[in-house]
KEKOLGU-408243 format. One record per residue (C-alpha): residue number from 1; residue in one letter; x, y, z. Coordinates in steps of 0.5 Angstrom, whole numbers. Example, Ala and Ser with C-alpha at 12.3 -4.5 7.8 and 13.67 -1.06 7.14 Angstrom:
<rec i="1" aa="a" x="25" y="-9" z="16"/>
<rec i="2" aa="s" x="27" y="-2" z="14"/>
END
This chain:
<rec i="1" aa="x" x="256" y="140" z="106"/>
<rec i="2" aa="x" x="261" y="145" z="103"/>
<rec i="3" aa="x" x="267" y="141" z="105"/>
<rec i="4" aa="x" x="263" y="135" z="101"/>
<rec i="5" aa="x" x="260" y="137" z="95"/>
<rec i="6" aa="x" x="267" y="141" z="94"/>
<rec i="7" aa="x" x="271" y="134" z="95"/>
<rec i="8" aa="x" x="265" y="130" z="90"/>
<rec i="9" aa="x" x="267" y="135" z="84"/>
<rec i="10" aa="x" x="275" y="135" z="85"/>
<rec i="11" aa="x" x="275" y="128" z="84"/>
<rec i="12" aa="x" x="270" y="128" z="78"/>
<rec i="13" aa="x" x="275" y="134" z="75"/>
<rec i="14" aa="x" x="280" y="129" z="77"/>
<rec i="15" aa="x" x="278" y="123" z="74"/>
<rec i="16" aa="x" x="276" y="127" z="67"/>
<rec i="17" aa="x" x="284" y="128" z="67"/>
<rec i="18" aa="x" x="286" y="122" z="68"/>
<rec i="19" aa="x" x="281" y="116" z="66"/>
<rec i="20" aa="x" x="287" y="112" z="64"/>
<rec i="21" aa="x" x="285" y="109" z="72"/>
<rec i="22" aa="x" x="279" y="107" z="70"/>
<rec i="23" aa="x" x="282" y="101" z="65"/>
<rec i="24" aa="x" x="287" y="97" z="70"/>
<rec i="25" aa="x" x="279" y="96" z="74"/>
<rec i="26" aa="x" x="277" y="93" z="66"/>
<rec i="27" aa="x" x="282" y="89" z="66"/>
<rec i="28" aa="x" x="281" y="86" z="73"/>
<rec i="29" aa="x" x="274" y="85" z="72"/>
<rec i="30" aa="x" x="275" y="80" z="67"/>
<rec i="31" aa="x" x="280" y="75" z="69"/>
<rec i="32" aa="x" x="275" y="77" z="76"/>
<rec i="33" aa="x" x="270" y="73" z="72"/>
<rec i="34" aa="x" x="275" y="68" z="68"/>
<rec i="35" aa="x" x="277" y="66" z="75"/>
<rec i="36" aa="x" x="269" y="66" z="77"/>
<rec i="37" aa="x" x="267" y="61" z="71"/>
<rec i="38" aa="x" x="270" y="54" z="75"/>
<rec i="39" aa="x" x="264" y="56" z="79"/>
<rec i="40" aa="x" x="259" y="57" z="74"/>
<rec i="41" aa="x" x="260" y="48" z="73"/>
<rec i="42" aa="x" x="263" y="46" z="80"/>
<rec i="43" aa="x" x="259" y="47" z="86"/>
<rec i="44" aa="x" x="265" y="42" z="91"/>
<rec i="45" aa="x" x="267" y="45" z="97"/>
<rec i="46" aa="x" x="275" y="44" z="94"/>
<rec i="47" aa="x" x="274" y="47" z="88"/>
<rec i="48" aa="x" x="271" y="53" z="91"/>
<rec i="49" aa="x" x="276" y="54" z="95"/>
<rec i="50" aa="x" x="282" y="54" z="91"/>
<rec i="51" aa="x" x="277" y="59" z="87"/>
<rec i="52" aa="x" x="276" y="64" z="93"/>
<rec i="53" aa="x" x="284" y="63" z="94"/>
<rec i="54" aa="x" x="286" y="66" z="88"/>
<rec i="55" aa="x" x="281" y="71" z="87"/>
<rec i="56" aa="x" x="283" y="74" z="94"/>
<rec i="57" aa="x" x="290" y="73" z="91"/>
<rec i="58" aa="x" x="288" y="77" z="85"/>
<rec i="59" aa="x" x="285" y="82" z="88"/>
<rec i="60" aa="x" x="290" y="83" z="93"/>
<rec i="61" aa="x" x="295" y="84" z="87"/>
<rec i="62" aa="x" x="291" y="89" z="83"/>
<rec i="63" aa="x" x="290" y="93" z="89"/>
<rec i="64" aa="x" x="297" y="94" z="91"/>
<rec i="65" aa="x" x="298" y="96" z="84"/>
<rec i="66" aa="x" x="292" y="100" z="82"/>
<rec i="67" aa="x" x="292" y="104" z="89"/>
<rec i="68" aa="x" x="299" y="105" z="88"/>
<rec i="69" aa="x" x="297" y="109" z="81"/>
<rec i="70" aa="x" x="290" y="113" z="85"/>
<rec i="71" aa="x" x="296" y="115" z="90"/>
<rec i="72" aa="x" x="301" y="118" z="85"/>
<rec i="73" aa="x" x="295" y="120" z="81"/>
<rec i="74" aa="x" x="292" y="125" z="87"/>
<rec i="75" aa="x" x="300" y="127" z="89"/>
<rec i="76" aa="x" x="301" y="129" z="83"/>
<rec i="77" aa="x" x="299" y="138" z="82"/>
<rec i="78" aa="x" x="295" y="139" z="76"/>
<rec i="79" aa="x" x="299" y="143" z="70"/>
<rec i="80" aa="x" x="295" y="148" z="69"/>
<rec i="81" aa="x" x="300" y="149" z="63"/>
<rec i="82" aa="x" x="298" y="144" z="59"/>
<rec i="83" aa="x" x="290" y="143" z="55"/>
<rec i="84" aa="x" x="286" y="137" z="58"/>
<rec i="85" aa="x" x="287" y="133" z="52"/>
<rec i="86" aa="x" x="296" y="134" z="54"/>
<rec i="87" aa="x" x="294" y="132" z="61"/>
<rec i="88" aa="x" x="291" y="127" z="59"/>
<rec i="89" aa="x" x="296" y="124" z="55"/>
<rec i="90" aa="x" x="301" y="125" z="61"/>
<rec i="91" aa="x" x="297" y="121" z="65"/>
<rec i="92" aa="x" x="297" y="115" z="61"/>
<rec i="93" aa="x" x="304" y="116" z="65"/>
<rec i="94" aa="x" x="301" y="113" z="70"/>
<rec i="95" aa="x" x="301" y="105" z="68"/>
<rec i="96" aa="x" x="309" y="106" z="70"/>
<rec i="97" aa="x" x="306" y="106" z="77"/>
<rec i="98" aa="x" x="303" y="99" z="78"/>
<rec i="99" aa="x" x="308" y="95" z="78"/>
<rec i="100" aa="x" x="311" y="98" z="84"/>
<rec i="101" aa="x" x="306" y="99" z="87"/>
<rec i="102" aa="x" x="306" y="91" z="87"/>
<rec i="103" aa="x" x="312" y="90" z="89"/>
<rec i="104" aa="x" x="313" y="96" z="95"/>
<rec i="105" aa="x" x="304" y="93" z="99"/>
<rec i="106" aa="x" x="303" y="86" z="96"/>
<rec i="107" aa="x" x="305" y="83" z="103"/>
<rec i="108" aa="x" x="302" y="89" z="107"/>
<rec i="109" aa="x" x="295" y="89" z="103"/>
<rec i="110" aa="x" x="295" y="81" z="103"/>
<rec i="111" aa="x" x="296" y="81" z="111"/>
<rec i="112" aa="x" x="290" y="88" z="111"/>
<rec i="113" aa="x" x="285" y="83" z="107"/>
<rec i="114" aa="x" x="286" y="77" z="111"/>
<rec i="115" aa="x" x="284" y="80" z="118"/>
<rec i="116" aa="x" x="279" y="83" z="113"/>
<rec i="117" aa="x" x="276" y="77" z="111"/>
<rec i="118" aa="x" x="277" y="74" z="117"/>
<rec i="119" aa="x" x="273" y="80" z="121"/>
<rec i="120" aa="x" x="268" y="78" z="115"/>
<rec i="121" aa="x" x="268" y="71" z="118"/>
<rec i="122" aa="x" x="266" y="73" z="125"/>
<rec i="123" aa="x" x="261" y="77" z="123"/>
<rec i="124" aa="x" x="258" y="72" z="118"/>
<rec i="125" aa="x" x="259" y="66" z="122"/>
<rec i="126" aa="x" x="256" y="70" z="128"/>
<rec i="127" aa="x" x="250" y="71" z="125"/>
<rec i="128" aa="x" x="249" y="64" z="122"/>
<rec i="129" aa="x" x="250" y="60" z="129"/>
<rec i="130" aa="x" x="245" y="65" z="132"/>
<rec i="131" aa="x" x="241" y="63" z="127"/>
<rec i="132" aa="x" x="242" y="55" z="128"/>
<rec i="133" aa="x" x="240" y="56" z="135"/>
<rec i="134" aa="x" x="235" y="61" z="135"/>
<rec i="135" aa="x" x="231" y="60" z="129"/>
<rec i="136" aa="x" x="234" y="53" z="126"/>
<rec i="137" aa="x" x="234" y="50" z="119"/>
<rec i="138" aa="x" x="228" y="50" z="115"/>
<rec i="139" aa="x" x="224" y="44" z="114"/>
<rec i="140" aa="x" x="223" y="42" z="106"/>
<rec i="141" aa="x" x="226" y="48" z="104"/>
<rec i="142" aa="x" x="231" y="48" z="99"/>
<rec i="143" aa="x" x="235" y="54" z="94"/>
<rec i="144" aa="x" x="233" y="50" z="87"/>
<rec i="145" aa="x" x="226" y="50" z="89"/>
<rec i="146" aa="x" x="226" y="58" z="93"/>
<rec i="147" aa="x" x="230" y="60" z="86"/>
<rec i="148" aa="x" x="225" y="57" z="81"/>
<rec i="149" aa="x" x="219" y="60" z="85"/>
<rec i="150" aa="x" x="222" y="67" z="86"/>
<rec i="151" aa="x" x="222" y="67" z="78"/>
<rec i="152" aa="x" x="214" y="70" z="79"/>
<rec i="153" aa="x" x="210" y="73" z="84"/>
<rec i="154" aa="x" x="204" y="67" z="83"/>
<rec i="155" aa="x" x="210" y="62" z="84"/>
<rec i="156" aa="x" x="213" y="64" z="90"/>
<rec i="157" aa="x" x="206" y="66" z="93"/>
<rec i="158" aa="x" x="204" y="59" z="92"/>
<rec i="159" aa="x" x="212" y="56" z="94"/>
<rec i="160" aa="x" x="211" y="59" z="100"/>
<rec i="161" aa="x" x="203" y="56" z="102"/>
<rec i="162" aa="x" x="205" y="50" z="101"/>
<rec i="163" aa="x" x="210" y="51" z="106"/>
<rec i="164" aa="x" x="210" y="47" z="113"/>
<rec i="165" aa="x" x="207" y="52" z="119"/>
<rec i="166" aa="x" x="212" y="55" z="122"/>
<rec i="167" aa="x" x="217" y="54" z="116"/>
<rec i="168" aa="x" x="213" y="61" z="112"/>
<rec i="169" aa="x" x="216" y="65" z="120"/>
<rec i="170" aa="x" x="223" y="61" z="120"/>
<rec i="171" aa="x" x="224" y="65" z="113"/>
<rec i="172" aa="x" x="222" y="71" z="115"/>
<rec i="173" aa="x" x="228" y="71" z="121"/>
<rec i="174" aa="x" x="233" y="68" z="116"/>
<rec i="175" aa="x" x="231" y="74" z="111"/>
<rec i="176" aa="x" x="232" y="79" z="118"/>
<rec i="177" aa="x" x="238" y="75" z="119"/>
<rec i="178" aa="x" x="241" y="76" z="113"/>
<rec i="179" aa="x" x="239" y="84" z="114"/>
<rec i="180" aa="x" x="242" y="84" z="121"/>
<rec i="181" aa="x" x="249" y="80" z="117"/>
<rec i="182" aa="x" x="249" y="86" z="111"/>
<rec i="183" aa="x" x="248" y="92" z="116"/>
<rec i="184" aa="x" x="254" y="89" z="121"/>
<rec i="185" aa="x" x="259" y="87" z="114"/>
<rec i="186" aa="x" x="256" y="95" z="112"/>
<rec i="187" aa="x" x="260" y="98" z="119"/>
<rec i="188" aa="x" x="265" y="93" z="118"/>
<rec i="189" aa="x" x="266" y="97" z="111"/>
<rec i="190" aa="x" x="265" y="104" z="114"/>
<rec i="191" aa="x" x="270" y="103" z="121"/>
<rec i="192" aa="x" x="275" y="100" z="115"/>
<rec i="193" aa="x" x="274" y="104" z="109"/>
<rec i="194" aa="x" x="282" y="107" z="109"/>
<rec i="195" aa="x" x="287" y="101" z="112"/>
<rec i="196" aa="x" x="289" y="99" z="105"/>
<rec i="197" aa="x" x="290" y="108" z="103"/>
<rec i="198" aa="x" x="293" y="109" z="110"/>
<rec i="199" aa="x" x="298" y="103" z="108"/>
<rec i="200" aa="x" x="301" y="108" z="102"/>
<rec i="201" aa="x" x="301" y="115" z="105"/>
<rec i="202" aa="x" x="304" y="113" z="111"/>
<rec i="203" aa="x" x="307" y="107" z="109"/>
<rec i="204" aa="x" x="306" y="104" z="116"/>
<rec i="205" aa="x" x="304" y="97" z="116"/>
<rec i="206" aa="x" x="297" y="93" z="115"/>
<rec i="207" aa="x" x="295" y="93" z="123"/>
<rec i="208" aa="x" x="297" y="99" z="124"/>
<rec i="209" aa="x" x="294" y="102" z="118"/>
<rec i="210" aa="x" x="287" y="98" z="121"/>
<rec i="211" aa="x" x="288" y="103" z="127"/>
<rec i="212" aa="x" x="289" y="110" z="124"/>
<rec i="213" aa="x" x="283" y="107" z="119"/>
<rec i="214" aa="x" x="279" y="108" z="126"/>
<rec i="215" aa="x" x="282" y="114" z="128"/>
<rec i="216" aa="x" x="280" y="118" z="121"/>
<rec i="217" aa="x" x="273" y="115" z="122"/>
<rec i="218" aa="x" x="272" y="118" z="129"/>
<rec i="219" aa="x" x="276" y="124" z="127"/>
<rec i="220" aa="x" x="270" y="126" z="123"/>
<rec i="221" aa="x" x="265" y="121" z="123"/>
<rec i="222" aa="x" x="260" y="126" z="119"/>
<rec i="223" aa="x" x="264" y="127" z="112"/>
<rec i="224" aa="x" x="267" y="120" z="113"/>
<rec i="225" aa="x" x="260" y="117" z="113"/>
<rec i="226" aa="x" x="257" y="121" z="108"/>
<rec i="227" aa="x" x="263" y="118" z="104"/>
<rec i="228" aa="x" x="261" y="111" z="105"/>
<rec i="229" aa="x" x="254" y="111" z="105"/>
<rec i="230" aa="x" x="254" y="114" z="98"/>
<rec i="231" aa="x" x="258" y="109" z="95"/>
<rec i="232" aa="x" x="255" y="104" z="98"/>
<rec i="233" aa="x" x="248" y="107" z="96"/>
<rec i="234" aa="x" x="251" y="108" z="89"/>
<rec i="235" aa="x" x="254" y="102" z="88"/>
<rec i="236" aa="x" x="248" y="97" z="91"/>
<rec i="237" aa="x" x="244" y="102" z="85"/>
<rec i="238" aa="x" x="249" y="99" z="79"/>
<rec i="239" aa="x" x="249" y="92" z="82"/>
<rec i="240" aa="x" x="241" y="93" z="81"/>
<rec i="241" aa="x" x="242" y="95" z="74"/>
<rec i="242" aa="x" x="247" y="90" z="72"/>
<rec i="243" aa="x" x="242" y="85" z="75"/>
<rec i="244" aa="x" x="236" y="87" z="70"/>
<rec i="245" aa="x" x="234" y="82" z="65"/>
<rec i="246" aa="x" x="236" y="85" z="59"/>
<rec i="247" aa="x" x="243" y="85" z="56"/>
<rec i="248" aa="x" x="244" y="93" z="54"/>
<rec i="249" aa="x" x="242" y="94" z="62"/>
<rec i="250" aa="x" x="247" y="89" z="64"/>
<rec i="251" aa="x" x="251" y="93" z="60"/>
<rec i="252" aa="x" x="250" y="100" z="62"/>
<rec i="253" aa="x" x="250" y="96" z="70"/>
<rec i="254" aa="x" x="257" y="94" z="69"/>
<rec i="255" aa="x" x="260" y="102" z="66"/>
<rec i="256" aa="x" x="256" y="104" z="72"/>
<rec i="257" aa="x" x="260" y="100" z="77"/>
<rec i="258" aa="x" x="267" y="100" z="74"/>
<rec i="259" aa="x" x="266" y="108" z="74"/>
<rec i="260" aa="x" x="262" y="108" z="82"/>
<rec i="261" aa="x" x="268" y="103" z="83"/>
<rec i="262" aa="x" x="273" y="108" z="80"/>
<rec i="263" aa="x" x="271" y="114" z="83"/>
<rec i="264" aa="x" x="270" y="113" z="91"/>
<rec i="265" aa="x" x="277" y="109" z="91"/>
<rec i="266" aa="x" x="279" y="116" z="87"/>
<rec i="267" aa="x" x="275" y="120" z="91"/>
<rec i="268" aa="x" x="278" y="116" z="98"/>
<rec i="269" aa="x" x="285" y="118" z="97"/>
<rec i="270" aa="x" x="283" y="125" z="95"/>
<rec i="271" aa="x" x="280" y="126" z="102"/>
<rec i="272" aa="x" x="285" y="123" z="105"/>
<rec i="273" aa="x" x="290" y="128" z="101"/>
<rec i="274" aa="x" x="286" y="133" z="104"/>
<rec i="275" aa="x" x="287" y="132" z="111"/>
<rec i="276" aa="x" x="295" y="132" z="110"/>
<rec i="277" aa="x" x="296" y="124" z="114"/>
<rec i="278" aa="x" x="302" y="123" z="108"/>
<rec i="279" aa="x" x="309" y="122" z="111"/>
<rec i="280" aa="x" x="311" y="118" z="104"/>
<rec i="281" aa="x" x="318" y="121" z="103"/>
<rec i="282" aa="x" x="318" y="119" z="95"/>
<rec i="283" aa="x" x="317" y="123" z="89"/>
<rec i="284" aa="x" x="310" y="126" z="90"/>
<rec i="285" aa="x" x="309" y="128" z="81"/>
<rec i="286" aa="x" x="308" y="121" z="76"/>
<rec i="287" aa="x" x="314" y="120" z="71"/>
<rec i="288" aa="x" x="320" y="122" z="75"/>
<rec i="289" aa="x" x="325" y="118" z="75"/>
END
């Protein structure tokens, strides 16, 4: 636990000085949700799809460049030179990094995500089929009608002792479907966690990248766990938070994310530094020319 707590606070040390990280995430975050608001009016399935499309293409583009500055950011030493208003500043050099980044992984990481998406899509479809299968569609029940009723304990109470027998036990398979479904997609995260990092350290290509994430897992599959389990717990915690309703919360909510989101990439690349997997041969300092 020495080896975590000492990893925890040097990520927290090292994001004081270098919060110019946390701003790239902003800027996603909002054309993430610009992209997201065709949703918000249209339900069709092609307008979903183009939707998801570019989504994952932005996600794809942000990650290359973002991951390629968190990179640089836990390469380059400290100066213990300079005040941490001077360290700062000089981080700011850290935009430089971006683009490159973009150029050097965006095939490589949109090629990661697509076996990630379609791993995903095995495990949802999986538990989907068994579930048409085993448990069947739900008779007289519909999403608009689950939505209204969930609004107060009363309302649902009564939704659901108006249901036809059998439906009430139809729902509570489905409910532990969806558990069984988030725990699968949770291990699927876990095994996978350093494919896109291991991409930039070793400059490898995106299968292989999927099997040393793998390697790294069991090579000390406490620490590793411990790393994903927190960030899932603390950003299951600001989702929860963001969701509240009341706009100052939601506020709060959406700092926290940002800041969980930023943080565990950060604190990802810092562990992967300290198990010394980089064979990169370029500049490891930001702002060289």
């Amino acid at each position: 636990m020495k080896y975590i707590n000492q990893l925890f606070n040097d990520t927290l040390e090292l994001l004081k000085l270098n919060m110019v990280l946390i701003q790239p995430f902003i800027l996603f975050f909002i054309a993430f949700g610009l992209t997201l608001t065709p949703l918000s009016s249209s339900y069709n399935l092609r307008n979903t799809l183009i939707v998801l499309v570019c989504v994952s293409l932005i996600m794809v583009v942000f990650n290359s460049g973002w991951y390629n500055m968190i990179y640089k950011c836990v390469k380059t030493p400290i100066n213990d030179n300079l005040s941490k208003a001077e360290q700062a500043m000089h981080s700011l050099k850290l935009f430089k990094e971006f683009l490159p980044g973009v150029a050097l992984y965006f095939y490589k990481f949109l090629g990661g995500t697509v076996i990630y998406i379609a791993l995903l899509g095995i495990i949802i479809t999986g538990v989907f089929s068994a579930g048409i299968e085993q448990v069947g569609i739900p008779i007289g029940v519909s999403w608009e009608e689950f939505s209204e009723a969930a609004k107060t304990h009363e309302d649902m109470k009564n939704y659901l002792e108006a249901l036809a027998p059998g439906t009430y036990y139809q729902l509570a398979m489905w409910n532990f479907l969806l558990i069984i479904a988030i725990g699968l997609a949770y291990i699927l995260n876990f095994l996978t966690m350093f494919w896109a990092p291991v991409i930039i350290f070793k400059e490898t290509s995106f299968v292989r990248a999927y099997f040393e994430s793998f390697k790294l897992i069991f090579k000390h599959p406490l620490r590793t766990f411990i790393i994903s389990l927190s960030y899932a717990l603390c950003l299951s915690f600001a989702f929860i938070v963001f969701f509240f309703p009341f706009i100052l919360v939601q506020f709060i909510g959406l700092i926290l994310i940002i800041f969980t989101v930023t943080y565990f990439n950060l604190l990802i690349f810092k562990y992967l530094e300290k198990q010394k997997i980089d064979n990169n041969s370029r500049a490891d300092s930001i702002g060289q020319d």
